[in-house]
C-alpha positions as CSV (number, residue, x, y, z in Angstrom):
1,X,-6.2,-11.3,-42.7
2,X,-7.6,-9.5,-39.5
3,X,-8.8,-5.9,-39.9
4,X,-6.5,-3.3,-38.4
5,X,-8.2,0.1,-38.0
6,X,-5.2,1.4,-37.4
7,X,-3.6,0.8,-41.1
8,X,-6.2,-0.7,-43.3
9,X,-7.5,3.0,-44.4
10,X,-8.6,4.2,-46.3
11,X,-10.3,1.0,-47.1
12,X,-11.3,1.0,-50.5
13,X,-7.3,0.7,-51.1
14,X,-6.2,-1.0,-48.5
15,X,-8.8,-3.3,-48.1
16,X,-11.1,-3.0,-50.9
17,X,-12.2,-7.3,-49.7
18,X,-14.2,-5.9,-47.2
19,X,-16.1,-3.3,-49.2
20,X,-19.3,-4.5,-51.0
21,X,-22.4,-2.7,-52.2
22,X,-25.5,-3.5,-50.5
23,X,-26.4,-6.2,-53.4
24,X,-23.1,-7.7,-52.5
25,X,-20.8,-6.3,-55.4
26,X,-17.1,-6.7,-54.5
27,X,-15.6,-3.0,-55.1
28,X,-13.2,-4.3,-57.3
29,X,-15.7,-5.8,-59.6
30,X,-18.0,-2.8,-59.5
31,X,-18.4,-1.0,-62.6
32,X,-20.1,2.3,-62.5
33,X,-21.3,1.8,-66.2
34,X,-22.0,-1.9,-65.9
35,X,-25.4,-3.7,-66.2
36,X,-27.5,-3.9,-63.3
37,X,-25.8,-1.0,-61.2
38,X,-28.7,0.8,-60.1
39,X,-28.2,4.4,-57.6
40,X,-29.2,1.6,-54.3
41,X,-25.9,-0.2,-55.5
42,X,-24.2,3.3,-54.8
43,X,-24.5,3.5,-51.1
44,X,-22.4,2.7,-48.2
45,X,-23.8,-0.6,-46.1
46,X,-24.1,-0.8,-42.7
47,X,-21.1,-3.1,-42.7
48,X,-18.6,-0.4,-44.0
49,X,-20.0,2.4,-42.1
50,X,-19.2,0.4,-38.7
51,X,-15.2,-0.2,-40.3
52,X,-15.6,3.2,-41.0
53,X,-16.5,3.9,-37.5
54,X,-13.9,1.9,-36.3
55,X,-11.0,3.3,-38.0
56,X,-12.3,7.1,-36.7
57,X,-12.4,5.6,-33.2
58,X,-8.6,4.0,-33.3
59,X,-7.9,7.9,-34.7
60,X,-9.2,9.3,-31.9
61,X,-12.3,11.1,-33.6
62,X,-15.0,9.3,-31.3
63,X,-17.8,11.6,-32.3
64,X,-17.0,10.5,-36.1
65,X,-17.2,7.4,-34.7
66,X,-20.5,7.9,-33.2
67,X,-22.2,9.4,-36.2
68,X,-21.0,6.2,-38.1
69,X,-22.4,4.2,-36.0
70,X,-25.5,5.8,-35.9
71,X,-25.3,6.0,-40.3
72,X,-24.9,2.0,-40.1
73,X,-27.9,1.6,-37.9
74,X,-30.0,4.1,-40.1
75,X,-29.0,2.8,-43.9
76,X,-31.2,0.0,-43.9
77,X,-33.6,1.9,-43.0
78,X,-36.2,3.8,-46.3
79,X,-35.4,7.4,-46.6
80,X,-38.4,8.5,-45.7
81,X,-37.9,7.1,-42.7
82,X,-34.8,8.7,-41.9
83,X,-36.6,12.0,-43.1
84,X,-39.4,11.8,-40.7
85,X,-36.6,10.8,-38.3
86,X,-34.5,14.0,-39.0
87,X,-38.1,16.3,-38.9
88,X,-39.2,14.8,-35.5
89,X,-35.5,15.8,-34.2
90,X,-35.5,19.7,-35.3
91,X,-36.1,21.8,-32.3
92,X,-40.0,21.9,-31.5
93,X,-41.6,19.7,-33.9
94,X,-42.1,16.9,-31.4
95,X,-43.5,16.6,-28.0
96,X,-40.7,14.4,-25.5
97,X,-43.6,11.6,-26.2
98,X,-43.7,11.6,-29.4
99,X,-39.4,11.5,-29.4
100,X,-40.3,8.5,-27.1
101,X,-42.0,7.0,-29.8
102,X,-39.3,7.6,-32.2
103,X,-36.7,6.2,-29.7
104,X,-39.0,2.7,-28.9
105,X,-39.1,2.3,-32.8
106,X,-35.7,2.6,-33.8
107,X,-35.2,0.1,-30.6
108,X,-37.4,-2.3,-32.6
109,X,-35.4,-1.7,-35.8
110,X,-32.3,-2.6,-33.9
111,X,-31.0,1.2,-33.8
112,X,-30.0,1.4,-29.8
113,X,-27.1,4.2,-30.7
114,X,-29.4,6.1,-32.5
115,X,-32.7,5.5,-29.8
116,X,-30.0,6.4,-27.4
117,X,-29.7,10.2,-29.5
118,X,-32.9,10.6,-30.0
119,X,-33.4,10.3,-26.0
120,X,-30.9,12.4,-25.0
121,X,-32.1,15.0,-27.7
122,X,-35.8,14.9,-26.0
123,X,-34.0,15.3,-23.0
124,X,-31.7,18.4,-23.8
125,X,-34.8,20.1,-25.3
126,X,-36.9,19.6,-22.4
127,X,-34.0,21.1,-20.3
128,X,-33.4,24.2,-23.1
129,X,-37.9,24.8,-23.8
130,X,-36.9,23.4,-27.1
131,X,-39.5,20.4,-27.2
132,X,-43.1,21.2,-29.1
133,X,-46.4,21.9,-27.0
């Protein structure tokens, strides 16, 4: 059956099929308790961010949709990454170079949305003084 993001949400009861933890758990076989569950097992994958994304976008909330988008593209990614990411981003810790940087790696990582946000932050800040010096 075809995903509708129009009807199949919330998805974990409408269409728990298409859930799965990142080590491929089905939802309906996941057992908090069970062997093997580890925290990892725990967090959304890329794959159910972007249904997530879709369903916000068919509801009309495009910047939900966005920042789903973005979450998909980012949670393969380590968390330190993602919190050197988020440090470079706060408002002058990083030169528009150095956001550049950021931007052409998250390129390489296949992240375009979220290379696309981290240039039009360095651009914003340049236009508000915001960038470092």
């Amino acid at each position: 059956m075809a995903f509708d993001p129009s009807s199949d949400y919330p998805l974990g009861a409408k269409r728990p099929d298409l859930v799965r933890t990142p080590g491929g758990i089905a939802l309906d076989e996941l057992e908090l308790d069970g062997k093997g569950v580890e925290t990892a097992e725990l967090r959304a994958t890329p794959e159910t961010l972007r249904l997530q994304a879709e369903v916000a976008r068919a509801a009309g909330r495009s910047q939900l949709a966005d920042n789903l988008l973005r979450a998909a593209e980012l949670a393969p990614l380590p968390d330190e990454t993602i919190l050197e990411i988020y440090t470079a981003l706060r408002p002058r810790r990083s030169s528009a170079a150095e956001l550049e940087t950021w931007a052409e790696r998250l390129d390489s990582w296949s992240a375009p949305v979220t290379a696309a946000f981290v240039r039009e932050a360095a651009q914003v800040y340049a236009k508000r003084g915001l960038l470092a010096v």
